[in-house]
Every structure is written in C-alpha cells, then in structure tokens.
N, C-alpha and C positions, 0 to 999 in steps of 0.2 A: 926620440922617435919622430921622423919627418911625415908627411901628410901620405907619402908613396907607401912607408914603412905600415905607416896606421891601416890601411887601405886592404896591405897583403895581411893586415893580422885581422880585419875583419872577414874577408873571403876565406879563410883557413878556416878559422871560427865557427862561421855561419855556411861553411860550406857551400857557398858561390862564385860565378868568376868574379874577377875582378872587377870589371865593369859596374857588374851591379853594387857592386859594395861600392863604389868612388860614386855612383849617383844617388848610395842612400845618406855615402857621408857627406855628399853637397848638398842634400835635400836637409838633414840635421840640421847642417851649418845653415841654411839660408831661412829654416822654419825662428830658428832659436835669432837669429839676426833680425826678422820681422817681427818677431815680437819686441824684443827687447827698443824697435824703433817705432812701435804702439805705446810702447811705457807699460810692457806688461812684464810679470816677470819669469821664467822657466823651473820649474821643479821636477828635479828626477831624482826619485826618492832614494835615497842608499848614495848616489853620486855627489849634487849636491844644487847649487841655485845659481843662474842667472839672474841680474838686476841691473835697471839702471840706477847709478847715482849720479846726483847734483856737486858740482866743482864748483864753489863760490868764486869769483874774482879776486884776485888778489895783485901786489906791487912784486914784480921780480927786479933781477938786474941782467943786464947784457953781461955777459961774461967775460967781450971783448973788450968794452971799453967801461965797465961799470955803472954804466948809466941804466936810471929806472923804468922798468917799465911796465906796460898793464899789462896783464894778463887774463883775457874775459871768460866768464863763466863759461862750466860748457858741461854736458851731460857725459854722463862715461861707463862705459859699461864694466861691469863686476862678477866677480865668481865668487862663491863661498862654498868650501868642502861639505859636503856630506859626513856624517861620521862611518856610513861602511867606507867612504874613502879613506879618510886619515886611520879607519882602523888595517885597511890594508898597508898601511904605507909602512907603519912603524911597527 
C-alpha cells in the first residue's frame, strides 16, 4: 500500500473526502516526525512506538575499492509493533 492508496483507505473509513484524510495523514506524519526530532517518543496504544535510537560510530569498508572507513554516529528513528498489531498480523 503506497501513501495515495493509504489516503483512499482512510477517507472510505472515516467517511471523508480525500483531501481531508491526505491533511490529517500529513498532520500524523509531521506531529510524530517533530517529536521524535525533540527526543520524545510516540505511543499509540494497540499499534505500537515511535523512538529515537543512538547508532554508535563505527569502521565500515568501501565496497569499491575496500578500503576503511568511518562511519559517524547518528540518531535514527525506530518503530516497535504493538501487540494488537502483530496480533493482527499473524
């Protein structure tokens, strides 16, 4: 399912045009993207958590020519399931 797809399944859903549903799914996306660039982390209960994690630095290798190299820490954002989600899944 693409972002259009998502879009028409929430206006079906929630029985609105489409419009509204694409600015409540940008408003989601942009609330849960400012948080997570506060260092907070998102909880929706039954779905599951937004977080940031910590990527320590470490030595990789060029895959071109082999040669090492760094790779600097960096913050990263993360999902973890819910269990109403994994229990719909399976």
């Amino acid at each position: 399912m693409n972002k259009s797809e998502l879009i028409e399944a929430i206006a079906v859903s929630a029985d609105i045009p489409k419009a509204a549903a694409s600015r409540a799914l940008d408003a989601m996306v942009d609330a849960v993207a400012d948080s997570l660039k506060k260092g907070d982390s998102v909880s929706l209960v039954g779905f599951g958590t937004f977080t940031v994690k910590e990527r320590a630095a470490r030595t990789g290798r060029n895959p071109q020519t082999g040669e090492p190299i760094q790779i600097s820490a960096a913050k990263v954002p993360s999902f973890k399931a819910g269990k109403a989600l994994k229990d719909s899944v399976n």
